[in-house]
Each structure stands twice: as C-alpha cells, then as structure tokens.
TORPA-4810 file (N, C-alpha, C, O; in nm, 3 decimals):
<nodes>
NODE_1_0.080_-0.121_0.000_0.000_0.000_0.000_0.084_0.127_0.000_0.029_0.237_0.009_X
NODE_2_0.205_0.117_-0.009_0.316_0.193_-0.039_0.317_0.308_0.098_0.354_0.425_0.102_X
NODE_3_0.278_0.245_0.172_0.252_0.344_0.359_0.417_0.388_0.368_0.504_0.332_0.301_X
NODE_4_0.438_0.492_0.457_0.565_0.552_0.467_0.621_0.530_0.623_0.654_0.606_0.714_X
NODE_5_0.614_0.362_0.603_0.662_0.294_0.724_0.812_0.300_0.705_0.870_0.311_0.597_X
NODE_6_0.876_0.289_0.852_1.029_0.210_0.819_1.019_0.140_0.968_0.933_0.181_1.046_X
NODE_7_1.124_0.015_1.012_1.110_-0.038_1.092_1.224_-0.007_1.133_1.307_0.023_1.049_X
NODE_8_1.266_-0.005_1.297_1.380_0.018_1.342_1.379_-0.095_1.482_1.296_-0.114_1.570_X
NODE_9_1.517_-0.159_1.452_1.543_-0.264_1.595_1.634_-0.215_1.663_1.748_-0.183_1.626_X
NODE_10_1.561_-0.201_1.821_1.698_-0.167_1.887_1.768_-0.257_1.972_1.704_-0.299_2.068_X
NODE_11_1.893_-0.298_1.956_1.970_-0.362_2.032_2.012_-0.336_2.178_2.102_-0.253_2.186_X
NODE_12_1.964_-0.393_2.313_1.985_-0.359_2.453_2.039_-0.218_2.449_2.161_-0.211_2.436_X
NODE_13_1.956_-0.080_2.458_2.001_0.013_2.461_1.977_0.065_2.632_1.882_0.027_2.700_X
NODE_14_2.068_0.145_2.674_2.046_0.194_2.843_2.112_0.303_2.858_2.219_0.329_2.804_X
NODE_15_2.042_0.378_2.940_2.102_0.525_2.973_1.997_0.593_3.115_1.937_0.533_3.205_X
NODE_16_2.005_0.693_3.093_1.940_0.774_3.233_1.787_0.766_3.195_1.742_0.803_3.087_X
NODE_17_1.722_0.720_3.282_1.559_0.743_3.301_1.536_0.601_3.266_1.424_0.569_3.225_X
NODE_18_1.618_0.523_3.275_1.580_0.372_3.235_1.534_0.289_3.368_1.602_0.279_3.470_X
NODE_19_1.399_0.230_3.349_1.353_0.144_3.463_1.412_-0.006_3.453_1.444_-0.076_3.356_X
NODE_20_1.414_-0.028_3.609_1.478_-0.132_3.632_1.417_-0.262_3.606_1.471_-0.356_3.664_X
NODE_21_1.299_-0.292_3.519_1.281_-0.359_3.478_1.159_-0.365_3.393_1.069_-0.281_3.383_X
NODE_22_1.175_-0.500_3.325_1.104_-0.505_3.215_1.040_-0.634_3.193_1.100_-0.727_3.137_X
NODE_23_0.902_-0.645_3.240_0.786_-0.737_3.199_0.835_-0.883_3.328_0.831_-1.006_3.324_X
NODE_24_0.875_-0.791_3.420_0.939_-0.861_3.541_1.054_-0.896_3.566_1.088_-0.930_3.679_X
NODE_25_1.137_-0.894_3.462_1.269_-0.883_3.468_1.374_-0.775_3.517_1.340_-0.657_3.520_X
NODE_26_1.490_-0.812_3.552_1.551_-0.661_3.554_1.656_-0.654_3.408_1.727_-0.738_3.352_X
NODE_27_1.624_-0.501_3.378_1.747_-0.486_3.309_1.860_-0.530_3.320_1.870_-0.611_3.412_X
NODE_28_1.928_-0.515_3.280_2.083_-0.579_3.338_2.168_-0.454_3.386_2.235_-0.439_3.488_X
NODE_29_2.131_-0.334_3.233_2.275_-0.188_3.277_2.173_-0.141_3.449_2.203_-0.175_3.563_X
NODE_30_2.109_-0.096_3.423_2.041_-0.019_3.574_2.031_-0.122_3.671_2.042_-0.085_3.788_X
NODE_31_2.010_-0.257_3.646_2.022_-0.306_3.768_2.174_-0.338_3.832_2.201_-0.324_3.952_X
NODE_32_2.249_-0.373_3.750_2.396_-0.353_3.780_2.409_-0.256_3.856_2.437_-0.279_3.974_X
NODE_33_2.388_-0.106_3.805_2.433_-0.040_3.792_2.378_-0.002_3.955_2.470_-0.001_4.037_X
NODE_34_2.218_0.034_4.019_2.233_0.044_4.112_2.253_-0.134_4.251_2.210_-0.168_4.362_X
NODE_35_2.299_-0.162_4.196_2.366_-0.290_4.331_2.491_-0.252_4.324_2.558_-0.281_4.422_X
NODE_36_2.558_-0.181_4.216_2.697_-0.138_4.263_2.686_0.011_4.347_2.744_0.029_4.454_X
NODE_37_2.620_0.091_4.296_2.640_0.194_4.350_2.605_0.175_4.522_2.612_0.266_4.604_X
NODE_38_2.570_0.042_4.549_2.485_0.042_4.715_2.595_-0.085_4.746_2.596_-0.133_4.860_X
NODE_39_2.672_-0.128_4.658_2.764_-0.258_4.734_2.692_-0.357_4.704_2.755_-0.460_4.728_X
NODE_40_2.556_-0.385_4.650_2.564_-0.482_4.645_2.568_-0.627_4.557_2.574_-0.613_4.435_X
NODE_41_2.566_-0.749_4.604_2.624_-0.860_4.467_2.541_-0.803_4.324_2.432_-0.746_4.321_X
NODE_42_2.639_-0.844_4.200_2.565_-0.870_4.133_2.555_-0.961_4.093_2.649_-1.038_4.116_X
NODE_43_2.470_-1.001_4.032_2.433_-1.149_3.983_2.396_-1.202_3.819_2.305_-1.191_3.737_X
NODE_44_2.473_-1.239_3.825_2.495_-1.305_3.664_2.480_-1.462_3.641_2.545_-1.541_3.710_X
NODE_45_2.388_-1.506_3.537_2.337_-1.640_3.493_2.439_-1.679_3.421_2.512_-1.598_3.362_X
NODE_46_2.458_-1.816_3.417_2.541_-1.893_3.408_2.699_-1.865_3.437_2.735_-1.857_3.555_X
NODE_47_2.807_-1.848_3.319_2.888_-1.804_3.328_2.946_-1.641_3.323_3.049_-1.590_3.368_X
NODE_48_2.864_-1.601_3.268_2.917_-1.467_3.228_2.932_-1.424_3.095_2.904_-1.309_3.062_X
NODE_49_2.980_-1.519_3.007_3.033_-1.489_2.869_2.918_-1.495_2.752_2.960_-1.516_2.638_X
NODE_50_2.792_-1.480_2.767_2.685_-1.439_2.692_2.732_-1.306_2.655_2.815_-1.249_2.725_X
NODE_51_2.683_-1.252_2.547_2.724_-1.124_2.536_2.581_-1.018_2.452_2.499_-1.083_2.386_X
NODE_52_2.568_-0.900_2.458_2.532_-0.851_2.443_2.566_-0.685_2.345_2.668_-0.616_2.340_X
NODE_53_2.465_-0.673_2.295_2.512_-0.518_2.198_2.445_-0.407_2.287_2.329_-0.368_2.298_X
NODE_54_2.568_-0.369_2.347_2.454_-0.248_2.407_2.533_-0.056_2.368_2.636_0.010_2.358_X
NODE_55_2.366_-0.052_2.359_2.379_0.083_2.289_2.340_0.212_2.398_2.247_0.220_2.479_X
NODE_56_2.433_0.293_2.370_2.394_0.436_2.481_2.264_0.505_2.430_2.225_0.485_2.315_X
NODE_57_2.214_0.566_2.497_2.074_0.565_2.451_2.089_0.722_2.367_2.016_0.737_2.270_X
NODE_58_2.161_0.807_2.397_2.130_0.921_2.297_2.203_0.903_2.124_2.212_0.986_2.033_X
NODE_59_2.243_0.771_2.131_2.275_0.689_2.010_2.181_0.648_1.926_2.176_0.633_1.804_X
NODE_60_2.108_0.634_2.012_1.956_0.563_1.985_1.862_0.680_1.916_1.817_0.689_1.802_X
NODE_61_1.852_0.757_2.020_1.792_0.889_1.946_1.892_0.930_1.846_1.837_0.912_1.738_X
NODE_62_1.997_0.972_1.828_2.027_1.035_1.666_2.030_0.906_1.603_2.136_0.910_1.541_X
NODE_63_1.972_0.781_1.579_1.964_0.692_1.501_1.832_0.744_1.474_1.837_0.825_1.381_X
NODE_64_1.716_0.727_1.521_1.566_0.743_1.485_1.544_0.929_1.470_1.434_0.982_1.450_X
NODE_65_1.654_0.989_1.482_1.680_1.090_1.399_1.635_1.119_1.292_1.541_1.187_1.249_X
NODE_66_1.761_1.024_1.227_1.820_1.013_1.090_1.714_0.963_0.998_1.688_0.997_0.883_X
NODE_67_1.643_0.850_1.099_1.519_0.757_1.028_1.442_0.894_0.937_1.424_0.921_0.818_X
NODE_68_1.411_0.954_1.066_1.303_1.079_1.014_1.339_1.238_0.939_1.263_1.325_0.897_X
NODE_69_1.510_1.226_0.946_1.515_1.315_0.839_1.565_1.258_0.715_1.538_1.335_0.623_X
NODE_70_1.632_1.146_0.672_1.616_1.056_0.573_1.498_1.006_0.511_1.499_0.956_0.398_X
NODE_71_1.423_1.015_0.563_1.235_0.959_0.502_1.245_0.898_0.406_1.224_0.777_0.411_X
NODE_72_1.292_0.979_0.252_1.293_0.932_0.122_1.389_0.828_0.101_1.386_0.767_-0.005_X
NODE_73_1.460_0.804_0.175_1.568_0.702_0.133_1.511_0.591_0.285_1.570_0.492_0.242_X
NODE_74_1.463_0.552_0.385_1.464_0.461_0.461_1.284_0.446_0.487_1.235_0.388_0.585_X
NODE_75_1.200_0.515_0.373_1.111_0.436_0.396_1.150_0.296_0.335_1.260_0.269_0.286_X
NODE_76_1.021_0.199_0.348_1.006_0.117_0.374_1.164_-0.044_0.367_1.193_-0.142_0.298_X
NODE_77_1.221_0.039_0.500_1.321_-0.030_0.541_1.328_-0.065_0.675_1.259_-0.030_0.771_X
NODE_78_1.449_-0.161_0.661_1.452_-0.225_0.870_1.569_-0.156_0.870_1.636_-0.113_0.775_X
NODE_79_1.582_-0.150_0.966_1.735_-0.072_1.039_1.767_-0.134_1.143_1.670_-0.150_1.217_X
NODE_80_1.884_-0.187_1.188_1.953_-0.235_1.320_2.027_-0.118_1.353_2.110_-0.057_1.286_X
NODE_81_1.975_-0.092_1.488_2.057_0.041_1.550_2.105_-0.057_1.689_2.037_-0.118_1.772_X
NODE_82_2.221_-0.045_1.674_2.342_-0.057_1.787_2.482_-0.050_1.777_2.515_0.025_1.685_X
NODE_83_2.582_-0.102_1.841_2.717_-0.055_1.831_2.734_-0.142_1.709_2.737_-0.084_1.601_X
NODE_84_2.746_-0.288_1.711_2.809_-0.400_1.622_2.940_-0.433_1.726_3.041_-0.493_1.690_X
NODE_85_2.926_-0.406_1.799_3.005_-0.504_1.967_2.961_-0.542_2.033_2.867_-0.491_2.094_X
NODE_86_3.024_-0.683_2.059_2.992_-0.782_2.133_3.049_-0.719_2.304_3.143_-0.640_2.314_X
NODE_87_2.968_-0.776_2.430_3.001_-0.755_2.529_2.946_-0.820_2.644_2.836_-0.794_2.691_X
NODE_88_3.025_-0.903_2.686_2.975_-1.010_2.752_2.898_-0.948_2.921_2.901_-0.838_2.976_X
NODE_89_2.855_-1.037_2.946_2.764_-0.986_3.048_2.900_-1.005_3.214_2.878_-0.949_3.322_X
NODE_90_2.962_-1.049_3.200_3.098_-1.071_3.311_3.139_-0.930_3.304_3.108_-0.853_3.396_X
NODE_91_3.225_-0.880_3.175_3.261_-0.738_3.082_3.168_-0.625_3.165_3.213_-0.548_3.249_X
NODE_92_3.035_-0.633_3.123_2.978_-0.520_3.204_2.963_-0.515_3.323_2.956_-0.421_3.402_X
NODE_93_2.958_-0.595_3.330_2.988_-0.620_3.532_3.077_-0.563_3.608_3.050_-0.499_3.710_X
NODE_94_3.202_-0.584_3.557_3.338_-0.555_3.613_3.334_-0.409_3.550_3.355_-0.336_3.647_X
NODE_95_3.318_-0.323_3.432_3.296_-0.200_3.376_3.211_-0.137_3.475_3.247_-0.031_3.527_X
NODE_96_3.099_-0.192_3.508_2.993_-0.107_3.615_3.051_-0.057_3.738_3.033_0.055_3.787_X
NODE_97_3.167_-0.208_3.812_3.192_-0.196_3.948_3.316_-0.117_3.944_3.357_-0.049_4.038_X
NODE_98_3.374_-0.130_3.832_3.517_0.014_3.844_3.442_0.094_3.799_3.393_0.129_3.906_X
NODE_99_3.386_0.161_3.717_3.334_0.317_3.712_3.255_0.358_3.808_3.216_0.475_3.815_X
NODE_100_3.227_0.272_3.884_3.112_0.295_4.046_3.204_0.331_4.144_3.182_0.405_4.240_X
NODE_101_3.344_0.259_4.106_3.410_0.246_4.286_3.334_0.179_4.393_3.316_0.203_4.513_X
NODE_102_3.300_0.098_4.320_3.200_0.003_4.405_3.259_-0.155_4.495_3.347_-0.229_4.453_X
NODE_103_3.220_-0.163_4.560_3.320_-0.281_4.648_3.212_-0.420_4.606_3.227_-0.530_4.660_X
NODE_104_3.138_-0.402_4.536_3.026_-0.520_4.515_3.118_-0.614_4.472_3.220_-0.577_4.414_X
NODE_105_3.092_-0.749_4.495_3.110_-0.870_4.465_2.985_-0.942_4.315_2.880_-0.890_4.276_X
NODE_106_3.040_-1.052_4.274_2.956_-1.067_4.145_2.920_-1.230_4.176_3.015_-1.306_4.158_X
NODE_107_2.813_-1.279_4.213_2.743_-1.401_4.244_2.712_-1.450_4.063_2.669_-1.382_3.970_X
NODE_108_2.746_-1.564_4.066_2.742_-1.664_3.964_2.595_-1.750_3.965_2.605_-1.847_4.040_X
NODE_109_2.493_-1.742_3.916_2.405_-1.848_3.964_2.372_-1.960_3.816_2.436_-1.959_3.712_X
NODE_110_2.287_-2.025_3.839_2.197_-2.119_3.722_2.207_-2.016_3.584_2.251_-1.902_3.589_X
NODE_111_2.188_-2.041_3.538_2.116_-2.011_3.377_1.967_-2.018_3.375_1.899_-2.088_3.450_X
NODE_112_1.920_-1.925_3.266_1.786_-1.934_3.247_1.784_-2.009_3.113_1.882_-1.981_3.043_X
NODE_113_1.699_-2.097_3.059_1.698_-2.149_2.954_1.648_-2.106_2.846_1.653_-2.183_2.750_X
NODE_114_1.595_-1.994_2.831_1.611_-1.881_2.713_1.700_-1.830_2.652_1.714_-1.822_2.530_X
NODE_115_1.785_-1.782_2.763_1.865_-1.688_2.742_1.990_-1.718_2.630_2.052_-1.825_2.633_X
NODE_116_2.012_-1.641_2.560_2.121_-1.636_2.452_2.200_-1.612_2.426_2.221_-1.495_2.457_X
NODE_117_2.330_-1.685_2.344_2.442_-1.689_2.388_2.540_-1.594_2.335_2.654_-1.571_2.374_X
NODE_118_2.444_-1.524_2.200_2.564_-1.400_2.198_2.416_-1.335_2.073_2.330_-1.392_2.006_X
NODE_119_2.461_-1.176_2.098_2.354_-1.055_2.081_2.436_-0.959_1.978_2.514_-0.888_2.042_X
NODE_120_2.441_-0.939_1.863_2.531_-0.846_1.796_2.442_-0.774_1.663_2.423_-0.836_1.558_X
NODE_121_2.396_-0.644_1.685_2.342_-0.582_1.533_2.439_-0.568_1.409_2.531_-0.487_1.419_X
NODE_122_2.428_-0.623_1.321_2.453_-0.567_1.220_2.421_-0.456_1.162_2.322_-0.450_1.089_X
NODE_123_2.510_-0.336_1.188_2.470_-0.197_1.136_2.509_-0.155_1.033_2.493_-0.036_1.009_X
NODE_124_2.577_-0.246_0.935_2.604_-0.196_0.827_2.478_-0.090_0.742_2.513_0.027_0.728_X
NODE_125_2.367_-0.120_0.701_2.283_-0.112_0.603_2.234_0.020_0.655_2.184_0.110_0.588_X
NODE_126_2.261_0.019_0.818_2.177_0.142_0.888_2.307_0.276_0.838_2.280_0.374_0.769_X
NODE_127_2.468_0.238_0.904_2.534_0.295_0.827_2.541_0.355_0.676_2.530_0.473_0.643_X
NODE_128_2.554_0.279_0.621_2.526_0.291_0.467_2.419_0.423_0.419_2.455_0.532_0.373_X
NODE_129_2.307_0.385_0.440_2.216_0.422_0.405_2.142_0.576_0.491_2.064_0.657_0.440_X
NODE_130_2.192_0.578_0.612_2.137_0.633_0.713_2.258_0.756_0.739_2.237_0.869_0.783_X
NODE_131_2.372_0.705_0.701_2.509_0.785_0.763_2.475_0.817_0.878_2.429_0.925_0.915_X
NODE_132_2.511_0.671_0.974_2.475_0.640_1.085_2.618_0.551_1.169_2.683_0.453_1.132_X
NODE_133_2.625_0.620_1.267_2.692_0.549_1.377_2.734_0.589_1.489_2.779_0.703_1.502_X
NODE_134_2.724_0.472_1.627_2.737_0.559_1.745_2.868_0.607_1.803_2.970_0.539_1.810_X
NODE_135_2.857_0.694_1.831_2.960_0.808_1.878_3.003_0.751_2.017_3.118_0.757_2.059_X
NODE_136_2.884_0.688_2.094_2.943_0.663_2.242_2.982_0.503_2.272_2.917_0.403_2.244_X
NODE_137_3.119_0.516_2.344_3.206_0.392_2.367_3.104_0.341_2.528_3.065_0.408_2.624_X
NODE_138_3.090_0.201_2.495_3.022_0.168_2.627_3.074_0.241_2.724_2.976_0.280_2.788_X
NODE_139_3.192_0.293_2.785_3.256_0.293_2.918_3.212_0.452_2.910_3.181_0.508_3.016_X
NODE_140_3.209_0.523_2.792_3.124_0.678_2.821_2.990_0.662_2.822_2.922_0.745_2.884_X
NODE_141_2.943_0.578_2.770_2.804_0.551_2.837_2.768_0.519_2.953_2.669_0.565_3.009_X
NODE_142_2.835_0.449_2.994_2.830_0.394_3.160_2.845_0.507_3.246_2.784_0.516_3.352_X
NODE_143_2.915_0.582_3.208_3.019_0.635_3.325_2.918_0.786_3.322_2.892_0.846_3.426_X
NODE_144_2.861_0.838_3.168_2.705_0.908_3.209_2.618_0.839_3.276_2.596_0.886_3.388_X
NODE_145_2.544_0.719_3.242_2.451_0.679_3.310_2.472_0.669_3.429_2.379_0.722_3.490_X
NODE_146_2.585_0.607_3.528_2.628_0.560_3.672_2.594_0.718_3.684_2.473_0.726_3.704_X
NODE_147_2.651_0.842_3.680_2.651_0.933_3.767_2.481_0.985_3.760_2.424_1.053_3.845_X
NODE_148_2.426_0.932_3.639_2.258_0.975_3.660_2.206_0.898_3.769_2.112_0.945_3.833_X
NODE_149_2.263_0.767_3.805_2.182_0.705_3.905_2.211_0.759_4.044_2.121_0.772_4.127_X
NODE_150_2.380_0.801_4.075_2.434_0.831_4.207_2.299_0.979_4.223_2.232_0.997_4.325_X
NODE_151_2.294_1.023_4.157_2.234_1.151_4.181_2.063_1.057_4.228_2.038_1.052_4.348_X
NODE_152_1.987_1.007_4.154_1.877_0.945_4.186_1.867_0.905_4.305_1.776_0.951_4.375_X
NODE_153_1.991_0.777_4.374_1.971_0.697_4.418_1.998_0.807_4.599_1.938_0.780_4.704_X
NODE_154_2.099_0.922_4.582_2.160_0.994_4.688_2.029_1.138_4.725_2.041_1.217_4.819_X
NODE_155_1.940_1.139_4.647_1.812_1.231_4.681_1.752_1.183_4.763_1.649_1.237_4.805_X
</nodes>
C-alpha cells in the first residue's frame, strides 16, 4: 500500500531514566548499575560470557533521527541500531563496578533457559544508508549513566 513505514530494531540500549525492569525482569545496565552503586552482589546467569550489543541511549535517538530526516531514502526499510560489539555480560559487570568504585562482589548463579548466547546488530545497512553510527564507547556511556543514578539513588 506503499505506507511511509520504516522499521527500526533496537539492540539492549540503556542510559538515564531507564527502569529497572522489564515485563518482570531486571534490566541488566540499571540493575547492575544500582547494586553497585549500594555494594551490592551482582548477579549473573550462568557463566558470564553471553554477550550482548549495548547501545547508549542518545545513540539511539540520533539513530531514529536520521530515520526521520532521511524519510525518502529509509522508507520502507529495517534498520539495526546498535554498536556491532559484542560484550559479555561478566565485561559489564566488572565496567559497572570500576566506574562505580564500588566494592560489590559478582554471584554466579543457574542459567535461564532462554537466554542467549551472543547478541550483535549488524549496522552496516543502517550505516550505509542512514550515515549512521554511534559516537558513544560503552565505558562513556556507563560512566554518564552511573553518575545519573548516584544523583537518583543519593536524593
């Protein structure tokens, strides 16, 4: 019907104003993020080495930007918006508890049997097409988001 749709996927994106969970779950960046800032464990399924694409969230917005000032060129297209790095869930753990200065310890438990063993967007096409890519390195993402929470969590 030639509608002036485009589809956009976002890959685990996290930043400030992000709730700690989702459809009963917790996030992983904000929940990390405040058990370090308070000391306490975090907790990670199975081993650790699942990995994940995670994207800073004002990445996210100049991606769905671009969607909408590109129009003529990304209607009716998909777009993968994220870094295209892998990052294991151990990785952000230990990233959370040094940019926290946090003394938390990291508890190992079971696995969930969903869960998947590695998470990576392909952003080429979004690149390409979009002249698109994110500017922020996980550890400057973190290290904004952690100080949005110290401020939250210290009110």
């Amino acid at each position: 019907h030639n509608y002036p749709v485009t589809v956009v996927r976002n890959f685990n994106t996290y930043g400030e104003n992000q709730s700690n969970t989702y459809r009963g779950f917790p996030a992983v960046v904000p929940d990390f993020i405040t058990k370090a800032l308070t000391n306490k464990k975090l907790t990670i399924h199975n081993s650790g080495n699942q990995t994940r694409d995670l994207m800073y969230v004002k990445d996210a917005v100049d991606a769905y930007k671009r969607v909408i000032e590109k129009s003529n060129q990304s209607k009716g297209q998909t777009f993968n918006i994220g870094t295209g790095i892998q990052t294991s869930i151990r990785d952000l753990a230990q990233k959370i508890i040094t940019a926290s200065d946090s003394k938390s310890e990291i508890d190992f438990i079971k696995g969930r049997p969903a869960d998947l063993e590695r998470l990576e967007a392909d952003i080429s096409k979004t690149s390409e097409i979009l002249e698109w890519s994110p500017k922020f390195s996980i550890e400057d993402g973190l290290k904004i988001t952690i100080e949005w929470y110290k401020n939250l969590i210290n009110k």
